[in-house]
DSSP file (Angstrom, degrees, kcal/mol; ACC not computed):
  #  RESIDUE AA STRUCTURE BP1 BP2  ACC     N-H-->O    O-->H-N    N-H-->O    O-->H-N    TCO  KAPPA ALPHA  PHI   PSI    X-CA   Y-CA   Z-CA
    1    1 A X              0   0    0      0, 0.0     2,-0.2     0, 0.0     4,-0.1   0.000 360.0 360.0 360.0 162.2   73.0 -170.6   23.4
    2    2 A X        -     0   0    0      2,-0.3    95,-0.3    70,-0.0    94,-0.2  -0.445 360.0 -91.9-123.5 149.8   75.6 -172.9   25.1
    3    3 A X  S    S+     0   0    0     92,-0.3    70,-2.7    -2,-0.2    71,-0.4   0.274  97.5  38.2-102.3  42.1   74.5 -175.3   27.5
    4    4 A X  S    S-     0   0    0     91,-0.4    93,-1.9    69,-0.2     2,-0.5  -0.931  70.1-127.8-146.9 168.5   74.7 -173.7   30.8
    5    5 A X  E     -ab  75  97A   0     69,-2.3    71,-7.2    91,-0.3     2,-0.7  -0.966  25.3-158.5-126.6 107.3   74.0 -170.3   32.1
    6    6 A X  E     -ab  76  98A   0     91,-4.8    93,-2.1    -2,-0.5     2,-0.3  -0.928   3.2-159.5-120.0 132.1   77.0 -168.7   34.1
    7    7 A X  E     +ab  77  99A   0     69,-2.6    71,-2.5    -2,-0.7     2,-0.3  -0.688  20.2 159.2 -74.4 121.7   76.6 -165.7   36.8
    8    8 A X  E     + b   0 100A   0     91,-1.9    93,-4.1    -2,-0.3     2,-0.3  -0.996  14.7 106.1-165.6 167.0   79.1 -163.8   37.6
    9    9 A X        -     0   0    0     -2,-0.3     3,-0.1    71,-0.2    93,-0.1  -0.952  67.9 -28.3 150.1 139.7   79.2 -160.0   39.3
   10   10 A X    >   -     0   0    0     91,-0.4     3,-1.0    -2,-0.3     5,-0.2   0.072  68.2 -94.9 -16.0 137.9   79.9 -158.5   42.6
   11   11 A X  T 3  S+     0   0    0      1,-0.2    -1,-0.1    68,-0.1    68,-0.0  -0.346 118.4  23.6 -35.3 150.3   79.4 -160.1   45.7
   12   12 A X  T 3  S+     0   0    0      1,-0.2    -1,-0.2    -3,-0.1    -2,-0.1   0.405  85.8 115.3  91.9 -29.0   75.7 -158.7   46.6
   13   13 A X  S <  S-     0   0    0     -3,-1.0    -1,-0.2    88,-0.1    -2,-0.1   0.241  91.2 -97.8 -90.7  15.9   74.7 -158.0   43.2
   14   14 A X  S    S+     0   0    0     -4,-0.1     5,-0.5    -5,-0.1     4,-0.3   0.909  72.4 139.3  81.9  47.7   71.9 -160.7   43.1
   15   15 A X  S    S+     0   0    0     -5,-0.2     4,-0.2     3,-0.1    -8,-0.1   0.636  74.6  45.2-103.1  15.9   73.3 -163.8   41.4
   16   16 A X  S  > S+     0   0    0      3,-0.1     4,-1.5     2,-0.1     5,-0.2   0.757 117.8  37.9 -82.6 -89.9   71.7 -166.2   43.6
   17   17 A X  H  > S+     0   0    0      2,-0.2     4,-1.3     1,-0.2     5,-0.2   0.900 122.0  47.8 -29.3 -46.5   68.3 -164.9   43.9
   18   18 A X  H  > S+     0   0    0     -4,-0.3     4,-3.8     2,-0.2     3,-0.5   0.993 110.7  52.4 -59.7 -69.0   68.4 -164.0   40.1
   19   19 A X  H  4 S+     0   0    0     -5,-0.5    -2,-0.2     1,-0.3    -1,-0.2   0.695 102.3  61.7 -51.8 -43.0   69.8 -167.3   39.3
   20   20 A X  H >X S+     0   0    0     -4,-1.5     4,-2.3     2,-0.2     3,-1.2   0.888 111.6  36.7  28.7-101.7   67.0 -168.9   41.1
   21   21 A X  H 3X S+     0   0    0     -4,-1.3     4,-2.3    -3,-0.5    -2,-0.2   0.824 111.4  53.5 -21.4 -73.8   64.7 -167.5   39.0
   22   22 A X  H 3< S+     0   0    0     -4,-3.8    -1,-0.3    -5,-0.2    -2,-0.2   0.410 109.0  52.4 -66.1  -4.3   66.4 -167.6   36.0
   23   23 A X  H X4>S+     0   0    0     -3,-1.2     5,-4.1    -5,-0.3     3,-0.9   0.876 110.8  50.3 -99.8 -54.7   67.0 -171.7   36.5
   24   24 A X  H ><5S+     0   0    0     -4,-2.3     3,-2.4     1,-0.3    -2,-0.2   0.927 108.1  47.9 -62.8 -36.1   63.4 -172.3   37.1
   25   25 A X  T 3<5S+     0   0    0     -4,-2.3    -1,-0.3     1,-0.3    -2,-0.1   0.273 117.5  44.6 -90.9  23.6   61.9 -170.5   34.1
   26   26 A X  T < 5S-     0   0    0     -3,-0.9    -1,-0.3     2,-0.3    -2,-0.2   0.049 112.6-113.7-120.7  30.7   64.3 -172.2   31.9
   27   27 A X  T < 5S+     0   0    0     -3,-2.4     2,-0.2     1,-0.1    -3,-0.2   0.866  73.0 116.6  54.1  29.6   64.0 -175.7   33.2
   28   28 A X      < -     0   0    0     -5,-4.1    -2,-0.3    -6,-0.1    46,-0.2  -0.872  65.9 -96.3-129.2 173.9   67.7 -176.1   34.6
   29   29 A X  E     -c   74   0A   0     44,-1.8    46,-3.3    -2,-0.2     2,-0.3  -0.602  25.5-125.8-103.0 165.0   68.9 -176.6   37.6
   30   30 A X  E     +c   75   0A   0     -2,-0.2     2,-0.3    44,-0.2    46,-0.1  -0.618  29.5 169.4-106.2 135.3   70.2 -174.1   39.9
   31   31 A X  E     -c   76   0A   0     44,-2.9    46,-1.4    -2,-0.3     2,-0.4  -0.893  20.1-155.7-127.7 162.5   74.2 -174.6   41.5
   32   32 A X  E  >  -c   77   0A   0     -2,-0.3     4,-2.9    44,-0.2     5,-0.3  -0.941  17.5-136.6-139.3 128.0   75.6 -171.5   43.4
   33   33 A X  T  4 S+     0   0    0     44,-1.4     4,-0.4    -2,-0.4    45,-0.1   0.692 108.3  43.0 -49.4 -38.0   79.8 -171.8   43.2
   34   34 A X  T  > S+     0   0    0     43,-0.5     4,-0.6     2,-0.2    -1,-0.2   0.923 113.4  47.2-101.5 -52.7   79.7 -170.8   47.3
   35   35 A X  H >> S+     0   0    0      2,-0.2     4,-1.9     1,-0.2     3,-1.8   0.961 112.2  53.9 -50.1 -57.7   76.6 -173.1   48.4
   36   36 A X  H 3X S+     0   0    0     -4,-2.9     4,-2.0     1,-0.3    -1,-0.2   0.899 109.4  47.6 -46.7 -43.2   78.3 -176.1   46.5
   37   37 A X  H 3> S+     0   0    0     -4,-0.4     4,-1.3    -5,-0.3    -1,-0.3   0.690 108.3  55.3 -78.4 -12.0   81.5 -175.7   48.3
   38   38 A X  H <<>S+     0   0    0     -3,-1.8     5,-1.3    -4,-0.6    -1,-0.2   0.707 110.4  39.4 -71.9 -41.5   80.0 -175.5   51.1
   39   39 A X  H  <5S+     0   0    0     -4,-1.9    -2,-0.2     2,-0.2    -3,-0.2   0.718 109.8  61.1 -91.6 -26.3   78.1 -178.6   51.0
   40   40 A X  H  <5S+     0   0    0     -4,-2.0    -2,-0.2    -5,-0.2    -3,-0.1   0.929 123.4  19.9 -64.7 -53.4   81.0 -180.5   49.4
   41   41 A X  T  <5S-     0   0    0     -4,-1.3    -2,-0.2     2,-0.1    -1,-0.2   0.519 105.2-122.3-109.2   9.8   83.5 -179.9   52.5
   42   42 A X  T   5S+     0   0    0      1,-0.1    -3,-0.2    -5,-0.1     2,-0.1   0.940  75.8 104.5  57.7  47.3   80.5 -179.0   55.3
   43   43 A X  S   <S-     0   0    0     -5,-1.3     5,-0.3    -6,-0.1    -2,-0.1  -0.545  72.2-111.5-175.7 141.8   81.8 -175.6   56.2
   44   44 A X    >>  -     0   0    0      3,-0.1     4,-0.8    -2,-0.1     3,-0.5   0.049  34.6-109.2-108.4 141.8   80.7 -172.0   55.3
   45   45 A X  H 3> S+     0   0    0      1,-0.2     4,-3.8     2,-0.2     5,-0.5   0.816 120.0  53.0 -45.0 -56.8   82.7 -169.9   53.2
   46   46 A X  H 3> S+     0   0    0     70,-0.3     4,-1.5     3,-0.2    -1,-0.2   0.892 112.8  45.3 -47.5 -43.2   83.8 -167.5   56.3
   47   47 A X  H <> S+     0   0    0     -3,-0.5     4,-3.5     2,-0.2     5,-0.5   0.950 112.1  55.1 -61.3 -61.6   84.9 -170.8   58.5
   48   48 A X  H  X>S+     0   0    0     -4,-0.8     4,-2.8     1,-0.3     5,-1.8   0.870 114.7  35.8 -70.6 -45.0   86.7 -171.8   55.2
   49   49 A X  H  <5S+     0   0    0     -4,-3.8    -1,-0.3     3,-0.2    -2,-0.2   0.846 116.9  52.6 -72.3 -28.5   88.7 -168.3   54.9
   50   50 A X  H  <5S+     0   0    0     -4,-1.5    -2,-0.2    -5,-0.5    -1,-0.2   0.969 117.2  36.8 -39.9 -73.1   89.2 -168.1   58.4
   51   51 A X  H  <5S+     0   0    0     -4,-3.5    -3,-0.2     2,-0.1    -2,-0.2   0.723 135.1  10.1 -64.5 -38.2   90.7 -171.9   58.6
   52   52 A X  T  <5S-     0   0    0     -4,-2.8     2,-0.2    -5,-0.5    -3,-0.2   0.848  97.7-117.2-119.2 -36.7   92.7 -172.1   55.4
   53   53 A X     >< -     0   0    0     -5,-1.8     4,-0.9     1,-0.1    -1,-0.1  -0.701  37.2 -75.3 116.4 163.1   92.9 -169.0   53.9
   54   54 A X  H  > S+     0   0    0     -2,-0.2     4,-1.8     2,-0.2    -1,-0.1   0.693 125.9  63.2 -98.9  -6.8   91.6 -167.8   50.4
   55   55 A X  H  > S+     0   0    0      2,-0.2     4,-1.8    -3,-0.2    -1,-0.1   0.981 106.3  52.0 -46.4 -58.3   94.3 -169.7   48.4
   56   56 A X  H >4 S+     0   0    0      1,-0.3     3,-5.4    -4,-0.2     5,-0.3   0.800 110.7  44.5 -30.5 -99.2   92.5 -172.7   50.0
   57   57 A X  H 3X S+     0   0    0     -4,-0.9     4,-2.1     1,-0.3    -1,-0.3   0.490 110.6  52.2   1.9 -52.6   89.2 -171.6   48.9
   58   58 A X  H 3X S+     0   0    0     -4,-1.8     4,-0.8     2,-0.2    -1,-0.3   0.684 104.6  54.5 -78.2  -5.8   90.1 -170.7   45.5
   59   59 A X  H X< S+     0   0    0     -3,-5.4     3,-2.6    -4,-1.8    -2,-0.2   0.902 108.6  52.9 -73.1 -94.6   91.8 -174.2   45.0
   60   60 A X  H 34 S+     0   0    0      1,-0.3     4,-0.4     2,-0.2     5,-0.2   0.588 109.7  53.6   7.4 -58.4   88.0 -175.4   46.2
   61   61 A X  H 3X S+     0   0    0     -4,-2.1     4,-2.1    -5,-0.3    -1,-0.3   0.885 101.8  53.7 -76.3 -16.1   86.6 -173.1   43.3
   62   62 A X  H <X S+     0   0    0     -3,-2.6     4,-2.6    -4,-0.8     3,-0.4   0.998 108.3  46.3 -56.6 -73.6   88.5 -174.3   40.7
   63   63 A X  H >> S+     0   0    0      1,-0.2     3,-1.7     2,-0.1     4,-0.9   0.668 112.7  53.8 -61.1 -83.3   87.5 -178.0   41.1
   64   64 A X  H 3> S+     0   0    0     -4,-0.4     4,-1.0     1,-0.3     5,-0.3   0.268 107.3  49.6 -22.1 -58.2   84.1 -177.0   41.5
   65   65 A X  H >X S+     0   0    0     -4,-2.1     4,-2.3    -3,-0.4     3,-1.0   0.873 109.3  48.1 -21.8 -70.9   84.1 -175.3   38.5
   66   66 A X  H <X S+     0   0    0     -4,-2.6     4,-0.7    -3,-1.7    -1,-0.3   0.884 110.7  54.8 -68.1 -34.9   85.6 -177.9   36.5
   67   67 A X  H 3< S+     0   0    0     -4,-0.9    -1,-0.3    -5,-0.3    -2,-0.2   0.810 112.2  46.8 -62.2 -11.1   83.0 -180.3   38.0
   68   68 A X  H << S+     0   0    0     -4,-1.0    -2,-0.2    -3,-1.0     3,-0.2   0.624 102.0  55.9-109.5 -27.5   80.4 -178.1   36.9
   69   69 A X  H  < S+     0   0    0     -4,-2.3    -1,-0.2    -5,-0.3    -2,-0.2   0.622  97.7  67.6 -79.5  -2.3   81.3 -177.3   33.5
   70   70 A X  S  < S+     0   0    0     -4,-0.7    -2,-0.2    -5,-0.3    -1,-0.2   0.760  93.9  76.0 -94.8 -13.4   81.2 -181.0   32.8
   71   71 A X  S    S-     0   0    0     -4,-0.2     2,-0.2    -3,-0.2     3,-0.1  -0.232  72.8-142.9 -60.1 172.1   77.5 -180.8   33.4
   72   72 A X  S    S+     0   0    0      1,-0.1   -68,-0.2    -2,-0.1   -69,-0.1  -0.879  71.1  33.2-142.6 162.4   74.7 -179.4   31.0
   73   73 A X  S    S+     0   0    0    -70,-2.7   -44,-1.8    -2,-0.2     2,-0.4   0.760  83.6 143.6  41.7  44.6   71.4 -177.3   31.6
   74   74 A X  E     - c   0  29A   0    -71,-0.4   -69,-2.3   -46,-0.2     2,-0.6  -0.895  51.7-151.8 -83.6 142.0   72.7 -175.4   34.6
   75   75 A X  E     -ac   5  30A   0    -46,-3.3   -44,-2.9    -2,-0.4     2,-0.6  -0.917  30.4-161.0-106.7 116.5   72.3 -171.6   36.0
   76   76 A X  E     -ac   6  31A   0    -71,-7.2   -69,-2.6    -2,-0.6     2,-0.7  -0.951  11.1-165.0 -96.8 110.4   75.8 -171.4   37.8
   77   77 A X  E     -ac   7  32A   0    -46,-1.4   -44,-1.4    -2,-0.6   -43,-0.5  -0.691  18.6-167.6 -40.6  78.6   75.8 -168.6   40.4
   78   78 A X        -     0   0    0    -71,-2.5   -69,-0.1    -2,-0.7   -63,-0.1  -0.450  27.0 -92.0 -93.3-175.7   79.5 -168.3   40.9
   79   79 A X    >   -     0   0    0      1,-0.1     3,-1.1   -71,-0.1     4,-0.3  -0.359  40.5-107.3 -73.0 162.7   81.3 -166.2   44.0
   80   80 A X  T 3  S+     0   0    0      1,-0.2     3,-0.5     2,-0.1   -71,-0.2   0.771 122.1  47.9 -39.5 -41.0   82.2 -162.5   43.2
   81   81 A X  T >  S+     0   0    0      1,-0.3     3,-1.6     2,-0.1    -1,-0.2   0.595  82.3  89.3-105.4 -17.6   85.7 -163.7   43.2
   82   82 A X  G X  S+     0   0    0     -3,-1.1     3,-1.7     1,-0.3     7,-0.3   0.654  83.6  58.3 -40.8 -50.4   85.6 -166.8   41.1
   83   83 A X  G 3  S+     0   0    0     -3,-0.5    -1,-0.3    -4,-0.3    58,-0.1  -0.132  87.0  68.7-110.0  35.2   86.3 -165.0   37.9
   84   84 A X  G <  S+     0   0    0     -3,-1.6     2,-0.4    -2,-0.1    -1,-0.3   0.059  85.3  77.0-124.0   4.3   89.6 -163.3   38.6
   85   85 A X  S <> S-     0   0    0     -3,-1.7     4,-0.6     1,-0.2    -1,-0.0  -0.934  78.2-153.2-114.8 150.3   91.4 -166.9   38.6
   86   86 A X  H  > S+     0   0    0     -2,-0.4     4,-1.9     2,-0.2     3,-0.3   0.846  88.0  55.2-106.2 -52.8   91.5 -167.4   34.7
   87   87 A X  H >> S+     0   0    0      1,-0.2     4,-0.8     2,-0.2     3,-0.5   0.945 108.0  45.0 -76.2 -64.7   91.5 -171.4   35.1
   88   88 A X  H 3> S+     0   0    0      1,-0.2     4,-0.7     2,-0.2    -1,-0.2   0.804 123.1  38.1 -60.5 -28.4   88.2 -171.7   37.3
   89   89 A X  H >< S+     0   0    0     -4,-0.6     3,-1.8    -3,-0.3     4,-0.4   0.983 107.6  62.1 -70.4 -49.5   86.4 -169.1   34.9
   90   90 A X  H <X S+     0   0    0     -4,-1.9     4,-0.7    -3,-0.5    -2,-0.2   0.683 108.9  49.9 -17.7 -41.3   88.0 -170.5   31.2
   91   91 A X  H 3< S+     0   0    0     -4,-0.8     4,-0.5     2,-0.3    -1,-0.3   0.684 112.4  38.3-114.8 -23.4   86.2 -173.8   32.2
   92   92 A X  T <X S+     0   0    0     -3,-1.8     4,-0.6    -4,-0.7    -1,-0.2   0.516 113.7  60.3-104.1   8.8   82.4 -172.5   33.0
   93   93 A X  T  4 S+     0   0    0     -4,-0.4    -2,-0.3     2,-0.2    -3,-0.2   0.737 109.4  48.9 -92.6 -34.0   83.1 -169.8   29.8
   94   94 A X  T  < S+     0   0    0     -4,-0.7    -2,-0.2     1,-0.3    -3,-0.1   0.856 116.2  35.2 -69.0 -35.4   83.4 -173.4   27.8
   95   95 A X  T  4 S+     0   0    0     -4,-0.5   -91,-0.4   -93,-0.1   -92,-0.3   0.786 122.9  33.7-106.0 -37.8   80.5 -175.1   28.9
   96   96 A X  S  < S-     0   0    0     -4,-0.6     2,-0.4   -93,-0.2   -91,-0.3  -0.647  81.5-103.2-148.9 169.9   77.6 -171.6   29.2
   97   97 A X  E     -b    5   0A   0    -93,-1.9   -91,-4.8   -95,-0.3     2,-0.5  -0.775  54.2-127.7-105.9 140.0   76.9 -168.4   27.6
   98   98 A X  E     -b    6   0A   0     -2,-0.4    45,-0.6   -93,-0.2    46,-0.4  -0.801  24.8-164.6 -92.7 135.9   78.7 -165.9   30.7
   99   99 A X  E     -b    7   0A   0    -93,-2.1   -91,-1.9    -2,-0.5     2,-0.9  -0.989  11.8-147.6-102.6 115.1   76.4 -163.1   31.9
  100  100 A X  E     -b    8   0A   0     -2,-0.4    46,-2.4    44,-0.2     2,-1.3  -0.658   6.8-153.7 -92.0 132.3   77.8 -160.2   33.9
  101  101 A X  E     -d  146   0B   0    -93,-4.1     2,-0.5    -2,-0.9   -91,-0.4  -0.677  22.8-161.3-109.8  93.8   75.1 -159.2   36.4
  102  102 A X  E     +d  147   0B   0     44,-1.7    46,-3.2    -2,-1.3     2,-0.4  -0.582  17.8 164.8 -74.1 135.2   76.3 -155.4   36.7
  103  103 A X        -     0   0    0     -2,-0.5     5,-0.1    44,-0.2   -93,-0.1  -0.959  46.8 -93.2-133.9 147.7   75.2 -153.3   39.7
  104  104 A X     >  -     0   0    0     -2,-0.4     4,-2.0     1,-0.2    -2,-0.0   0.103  39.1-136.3 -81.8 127.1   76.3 -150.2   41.1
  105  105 A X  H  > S+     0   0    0      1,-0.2     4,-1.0     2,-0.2    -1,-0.2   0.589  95.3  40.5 -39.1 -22.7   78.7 -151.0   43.8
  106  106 A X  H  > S+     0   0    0      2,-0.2     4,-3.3     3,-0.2     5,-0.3   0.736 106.0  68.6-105.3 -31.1   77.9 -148.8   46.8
  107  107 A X  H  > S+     0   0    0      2,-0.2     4,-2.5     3,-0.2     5,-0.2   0.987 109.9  33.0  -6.8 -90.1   74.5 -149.5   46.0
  108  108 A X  H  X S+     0   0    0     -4,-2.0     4,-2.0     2,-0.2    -2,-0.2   1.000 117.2  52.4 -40.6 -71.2   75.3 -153.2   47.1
  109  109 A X  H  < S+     0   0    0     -4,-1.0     3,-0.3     2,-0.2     5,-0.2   0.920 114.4  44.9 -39.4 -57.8   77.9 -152.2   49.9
  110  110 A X  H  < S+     0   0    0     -4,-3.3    -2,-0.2     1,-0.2    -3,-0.2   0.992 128.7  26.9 -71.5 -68.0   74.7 -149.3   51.6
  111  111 A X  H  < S+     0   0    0     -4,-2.5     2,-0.2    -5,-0.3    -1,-0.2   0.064 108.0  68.2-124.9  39.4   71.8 -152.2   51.3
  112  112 A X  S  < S-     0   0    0     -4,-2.0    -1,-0.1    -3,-0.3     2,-0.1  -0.828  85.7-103.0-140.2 136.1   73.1 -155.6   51.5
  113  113 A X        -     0   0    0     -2,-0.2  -101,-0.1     1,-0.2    -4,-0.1  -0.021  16.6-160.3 -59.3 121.0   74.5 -157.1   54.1
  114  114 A X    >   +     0   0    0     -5,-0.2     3,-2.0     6,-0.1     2,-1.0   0.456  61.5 116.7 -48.4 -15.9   78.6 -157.6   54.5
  115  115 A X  T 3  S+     0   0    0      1,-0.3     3,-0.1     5,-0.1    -2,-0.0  -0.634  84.2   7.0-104.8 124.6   78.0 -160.4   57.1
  116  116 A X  T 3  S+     0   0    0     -2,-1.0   -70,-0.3     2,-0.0    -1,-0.3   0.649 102.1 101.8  84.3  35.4   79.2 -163.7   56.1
  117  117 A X    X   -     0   0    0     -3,-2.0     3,-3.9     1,-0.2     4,-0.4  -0.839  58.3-165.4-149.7  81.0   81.0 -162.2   52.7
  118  118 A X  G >  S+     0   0    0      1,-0.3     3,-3.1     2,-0.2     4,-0.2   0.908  94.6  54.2 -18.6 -71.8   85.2 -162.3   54.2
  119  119 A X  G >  S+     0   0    0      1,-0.2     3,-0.5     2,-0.1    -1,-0.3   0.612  96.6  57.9 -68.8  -1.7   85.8 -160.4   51.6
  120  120 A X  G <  S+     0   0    0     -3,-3.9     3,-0.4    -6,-0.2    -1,-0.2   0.340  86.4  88.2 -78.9  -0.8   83.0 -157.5   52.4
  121  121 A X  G <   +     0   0    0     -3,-3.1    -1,-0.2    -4,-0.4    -2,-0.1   0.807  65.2  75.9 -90.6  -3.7   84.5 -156.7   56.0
  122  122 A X  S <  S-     0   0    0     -3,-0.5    -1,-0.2    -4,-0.2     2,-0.2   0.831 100.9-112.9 -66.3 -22.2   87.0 -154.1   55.1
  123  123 A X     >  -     0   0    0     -3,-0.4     4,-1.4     1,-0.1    -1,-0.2  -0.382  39.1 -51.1 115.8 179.7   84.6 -151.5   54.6
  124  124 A X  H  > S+     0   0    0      2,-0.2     4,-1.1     1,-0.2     5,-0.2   0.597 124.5  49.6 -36.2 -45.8   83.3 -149.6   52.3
  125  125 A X  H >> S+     0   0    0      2,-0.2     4,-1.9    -3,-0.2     3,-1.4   0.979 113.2  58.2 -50.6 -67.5   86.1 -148.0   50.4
  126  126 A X  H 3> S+     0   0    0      1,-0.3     4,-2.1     2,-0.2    -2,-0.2   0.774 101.3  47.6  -1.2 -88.3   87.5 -151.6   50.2
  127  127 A X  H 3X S+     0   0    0     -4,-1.4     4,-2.3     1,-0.2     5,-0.3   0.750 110.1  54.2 -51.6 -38.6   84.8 -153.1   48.7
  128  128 A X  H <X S+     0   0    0     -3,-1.4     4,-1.7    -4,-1.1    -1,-0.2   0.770 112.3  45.5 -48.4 -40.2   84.7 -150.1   45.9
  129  129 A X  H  X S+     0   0    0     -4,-1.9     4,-2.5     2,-0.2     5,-0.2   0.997 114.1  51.2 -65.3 -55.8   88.4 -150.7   45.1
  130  130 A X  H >X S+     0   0    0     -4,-2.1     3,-2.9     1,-0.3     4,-2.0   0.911 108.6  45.8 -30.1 -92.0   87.6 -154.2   45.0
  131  131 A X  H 3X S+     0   0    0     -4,-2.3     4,-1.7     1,-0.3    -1,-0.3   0.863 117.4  48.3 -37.9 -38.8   84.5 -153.9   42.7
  132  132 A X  H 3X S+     0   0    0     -4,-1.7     4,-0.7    -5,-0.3    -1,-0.3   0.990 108.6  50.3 -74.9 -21.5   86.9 -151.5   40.3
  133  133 A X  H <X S+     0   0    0     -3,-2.9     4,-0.7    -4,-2.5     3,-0.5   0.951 123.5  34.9 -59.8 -31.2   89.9 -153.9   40.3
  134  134 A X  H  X S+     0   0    0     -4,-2.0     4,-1.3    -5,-0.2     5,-0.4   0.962  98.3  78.6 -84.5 -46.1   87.0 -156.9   39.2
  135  135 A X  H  < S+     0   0    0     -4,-1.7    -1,-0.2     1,-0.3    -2,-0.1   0.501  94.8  48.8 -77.1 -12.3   84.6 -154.8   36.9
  136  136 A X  H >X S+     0   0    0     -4,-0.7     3,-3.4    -3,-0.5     4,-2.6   0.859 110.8  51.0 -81.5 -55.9   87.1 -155.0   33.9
  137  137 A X  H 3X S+     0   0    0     -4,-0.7     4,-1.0     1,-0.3    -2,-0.2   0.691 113.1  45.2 -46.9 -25.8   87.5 -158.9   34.3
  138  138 A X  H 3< S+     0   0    0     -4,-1.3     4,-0.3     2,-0.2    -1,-0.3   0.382 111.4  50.4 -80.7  -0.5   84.1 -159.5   34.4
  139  139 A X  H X4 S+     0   0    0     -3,-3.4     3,-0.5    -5,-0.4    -2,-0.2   0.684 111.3  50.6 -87.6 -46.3   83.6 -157.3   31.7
  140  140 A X  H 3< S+     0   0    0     -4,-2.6    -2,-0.2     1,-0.3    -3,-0.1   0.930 114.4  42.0 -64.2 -38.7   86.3 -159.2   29.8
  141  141 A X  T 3< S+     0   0    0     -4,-1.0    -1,-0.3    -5,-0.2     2,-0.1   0.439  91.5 106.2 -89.5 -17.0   84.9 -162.5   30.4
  142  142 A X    <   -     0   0    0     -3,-0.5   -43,-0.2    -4,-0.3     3,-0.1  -0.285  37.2-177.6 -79.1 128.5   81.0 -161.6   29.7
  143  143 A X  S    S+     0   0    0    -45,-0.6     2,-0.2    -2,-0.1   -44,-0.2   0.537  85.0  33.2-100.5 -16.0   79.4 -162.8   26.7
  144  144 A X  S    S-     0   0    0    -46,-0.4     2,-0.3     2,-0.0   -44,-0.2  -0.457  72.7-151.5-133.0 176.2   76.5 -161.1   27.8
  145  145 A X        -     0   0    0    -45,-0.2     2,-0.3    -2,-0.2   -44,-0.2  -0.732  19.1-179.2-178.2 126.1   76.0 -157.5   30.3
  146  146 A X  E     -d  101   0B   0    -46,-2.4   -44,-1.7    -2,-0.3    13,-0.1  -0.912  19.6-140.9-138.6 110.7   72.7 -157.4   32.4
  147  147 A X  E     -d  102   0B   0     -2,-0.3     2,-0.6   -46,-0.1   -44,-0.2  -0.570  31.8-111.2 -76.3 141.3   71.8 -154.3   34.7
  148  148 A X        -     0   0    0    -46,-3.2   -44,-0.1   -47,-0.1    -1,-0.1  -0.658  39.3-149.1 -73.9 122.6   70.3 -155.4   37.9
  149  149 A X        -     0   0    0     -2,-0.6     5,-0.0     2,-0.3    -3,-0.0  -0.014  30.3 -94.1 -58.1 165.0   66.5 -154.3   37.8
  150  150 A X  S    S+     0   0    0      2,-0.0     2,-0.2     4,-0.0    -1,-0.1   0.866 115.0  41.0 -13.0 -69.9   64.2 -153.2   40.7
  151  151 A X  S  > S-     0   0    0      1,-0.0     4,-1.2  -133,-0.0    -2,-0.3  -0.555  77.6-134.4-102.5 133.5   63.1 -156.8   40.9
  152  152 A X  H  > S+     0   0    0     -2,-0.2     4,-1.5     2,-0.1  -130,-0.1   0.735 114.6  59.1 -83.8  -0.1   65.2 -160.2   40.6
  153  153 A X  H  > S+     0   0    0      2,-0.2     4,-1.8     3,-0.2     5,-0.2   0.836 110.7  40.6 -70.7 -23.9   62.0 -161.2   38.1
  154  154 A X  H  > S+     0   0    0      2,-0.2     4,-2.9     1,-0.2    -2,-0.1   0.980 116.9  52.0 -70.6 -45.0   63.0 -158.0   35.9
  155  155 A X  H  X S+     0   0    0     -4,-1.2     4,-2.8     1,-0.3    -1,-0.2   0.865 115.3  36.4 -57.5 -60.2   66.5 -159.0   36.5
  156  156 A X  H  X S+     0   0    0     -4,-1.5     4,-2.3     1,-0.2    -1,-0.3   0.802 115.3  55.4 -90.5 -20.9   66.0 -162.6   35.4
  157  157 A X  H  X S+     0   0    0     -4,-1.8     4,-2.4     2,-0.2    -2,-0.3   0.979 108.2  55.1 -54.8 -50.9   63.5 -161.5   32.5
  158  158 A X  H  X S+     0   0    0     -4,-2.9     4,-1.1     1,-0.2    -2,-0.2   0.895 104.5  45.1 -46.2 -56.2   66.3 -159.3   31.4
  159  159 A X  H >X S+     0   0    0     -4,-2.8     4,-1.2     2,-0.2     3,-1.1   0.982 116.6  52.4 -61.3 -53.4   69.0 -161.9   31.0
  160  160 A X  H >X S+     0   0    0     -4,-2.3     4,-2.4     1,-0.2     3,-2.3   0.949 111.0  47.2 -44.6 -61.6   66.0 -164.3   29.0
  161  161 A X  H 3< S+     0   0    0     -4,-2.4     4,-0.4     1,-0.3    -1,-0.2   0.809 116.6  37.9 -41.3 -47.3   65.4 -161.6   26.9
  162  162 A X  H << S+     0   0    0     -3,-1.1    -1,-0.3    -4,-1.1    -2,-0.2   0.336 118.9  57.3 -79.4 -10.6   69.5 -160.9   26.1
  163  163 A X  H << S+     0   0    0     -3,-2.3    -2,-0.2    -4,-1.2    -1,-0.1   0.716 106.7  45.8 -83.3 -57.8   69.8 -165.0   26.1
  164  164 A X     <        0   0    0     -4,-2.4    -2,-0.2    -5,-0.3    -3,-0.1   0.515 360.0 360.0 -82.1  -8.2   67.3 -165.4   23.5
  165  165 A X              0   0    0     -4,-0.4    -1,-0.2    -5,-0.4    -3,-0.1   0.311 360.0 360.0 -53.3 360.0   68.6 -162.6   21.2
């Protein structure tokens, strides 16, 4: 294994909570790509698209990225969107073994909540298009495939298990 662990997957599809999980029971520490940016310029991802735009934002994910592949023993949670700009993904693919954390898209869309995920407000059909345009690029980019369990402890047992193979 490579020495970080990167999440990447839907908005919705549990890579926070999973990653979580998965950070403590391997001893690393946990970054989330959306939380980080957040804390770096001290205003939430909606404020950020709102105020700048998503160019902005993706500029943001990039360096974060690259600050975060220069680290070791991290579970990176990055945003749903992170892995459809080639340089901010390239650079946490260098540094971590990539996991796509699949789950079925209107699944996500019917029972978790759209508020305070920009890109979740067109509605449903939206998000569906969305999720087909991404679900080859996260496919492409995956070193790894994980279905989301029941549970994010099955979830994150699952990736150990598929980690340690």
């Amino acid at each position: 294994m490579k020495e970080n662990v990167v999440l990447i997957g839907m908005m919705g599809c549990g890579k926070t909570t999973v990653g979580g999980l998965l950070a403590r029971a391997m001893g690393f520490s946990f970054v989330d790509t959306d939380q980080y940016i957040e804390a770096a310029l001290g205003r939430s991802i909606p404020e950020l698209f709102a105020r700048e735009g998503e160019d902005f934002f993706r500029a943001q994910e990039l360096a974060a990225a690259r600050e975060l592949a220069g680290r070791k023993g991290l579970v990176v949670a990055c945003g749903g969107g992170l892995p459809t700009r080639r340089d901010s993904i390239a650079c946490l693919k260098r540094s971590g073994t990539v996991v796509f954390l699949r789950r079925d898209p209107g699944e996500i869309f019917d029972h978790v909540s759209m508020g305070g995920r920009p890109l979740g407000q067109q509605g449903r059909e939206a998000f569906l298009e969305r999720y087909a345009g991404r679900e080859p690029i996260y496919l492409e980019w995956a070193d790894r495939v994980v279905d989301v369990q029941p549970t994010p402890a099955e979830t994150a047992r699952g990736i150990l298990e598929v980690l340690n193979t």
